[in-house]
C-alpha positions in Angstrom: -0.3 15.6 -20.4 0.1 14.2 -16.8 0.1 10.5 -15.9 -1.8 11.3 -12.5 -4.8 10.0 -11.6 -8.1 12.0 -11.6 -9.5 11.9 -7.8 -12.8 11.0 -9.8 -11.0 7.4 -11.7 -11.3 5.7 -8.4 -11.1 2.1 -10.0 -7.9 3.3 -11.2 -6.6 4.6 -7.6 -8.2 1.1 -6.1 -5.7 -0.4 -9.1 -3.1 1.6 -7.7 -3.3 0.5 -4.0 -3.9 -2.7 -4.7 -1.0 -3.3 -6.8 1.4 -0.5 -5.0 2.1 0.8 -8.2 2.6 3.9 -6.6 0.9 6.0 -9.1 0.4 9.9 -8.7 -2.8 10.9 -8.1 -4.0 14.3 -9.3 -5.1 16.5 -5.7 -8.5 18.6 -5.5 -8.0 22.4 -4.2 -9.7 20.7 -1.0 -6.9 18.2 -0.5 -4.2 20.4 -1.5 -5.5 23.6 1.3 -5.5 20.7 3.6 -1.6 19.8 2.5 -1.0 23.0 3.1 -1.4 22.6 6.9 1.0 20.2 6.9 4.6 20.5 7.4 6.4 18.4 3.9 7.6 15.8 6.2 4.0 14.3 7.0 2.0 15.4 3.1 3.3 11.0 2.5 1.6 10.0 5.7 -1.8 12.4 4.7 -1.8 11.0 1.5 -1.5 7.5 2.8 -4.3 8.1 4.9 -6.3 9.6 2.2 -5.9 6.7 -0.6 -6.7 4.5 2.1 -9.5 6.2 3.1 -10.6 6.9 -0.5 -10.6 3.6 -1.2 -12.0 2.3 1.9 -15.4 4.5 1.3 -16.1 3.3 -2.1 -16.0 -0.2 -0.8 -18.1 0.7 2.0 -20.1 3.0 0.5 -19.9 3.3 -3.3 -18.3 6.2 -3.5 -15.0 7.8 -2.3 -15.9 10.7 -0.6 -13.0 12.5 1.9 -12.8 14.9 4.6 -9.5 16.1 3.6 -9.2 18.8 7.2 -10.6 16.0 9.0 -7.2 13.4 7.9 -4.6 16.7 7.6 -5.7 16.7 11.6 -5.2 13.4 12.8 -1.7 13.6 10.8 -1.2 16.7 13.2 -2.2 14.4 16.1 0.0 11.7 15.8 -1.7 9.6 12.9 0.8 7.3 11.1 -0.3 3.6 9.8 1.8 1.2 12.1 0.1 -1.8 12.3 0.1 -5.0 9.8 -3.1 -4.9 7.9 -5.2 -8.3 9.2 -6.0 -11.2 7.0 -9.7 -9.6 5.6 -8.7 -6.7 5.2 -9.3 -4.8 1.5 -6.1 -3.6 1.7 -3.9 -6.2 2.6 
């Protein structure tokens, strides 16, 4: 049995980013075509951009929906978090 993460347990991820327990989260067939695109040296930055995202809509939104192509292409264009999260920000 895996310790991952379903995609669909996002209190659990939100747990995770919150406390950067680093804990794996299991990857749809979407997110993991989109990996696929990626050389290995960026898949940390995508998934990065996807937990934050993740976690980001279901604040926003209720529910975490991602556009997996959409991140895997602004990783190809340069994406990479390099700024200091401000004070209200959920994921400071």
């Amino acid at each position: 049995m895996s310790n991952a993460i379903p995609v669909n347990d996002l209190d659990a991820v939100e747990k995770s980013l919150r406390t950067g327990a680093g804990v794996a989260v299991e990857i749809s067939p979407k997110q993991a075509k989109a990996e696929s695109r990626l050389p290995p040296d960026m898949i940390p930055d995508f998934r990065r951009l996807v937990d934050e995202y993740r976690f980001l809509t279901k604040v926003n939104n209720g529910a975490g929906w991602v556009a997996y192509a959409v991140l895997a292409d602004l990783v190809r264009a340069g994406w990479r978090c390099s700024a200091t999260p401000t004070v209200d920000s959920p994921l400071k």
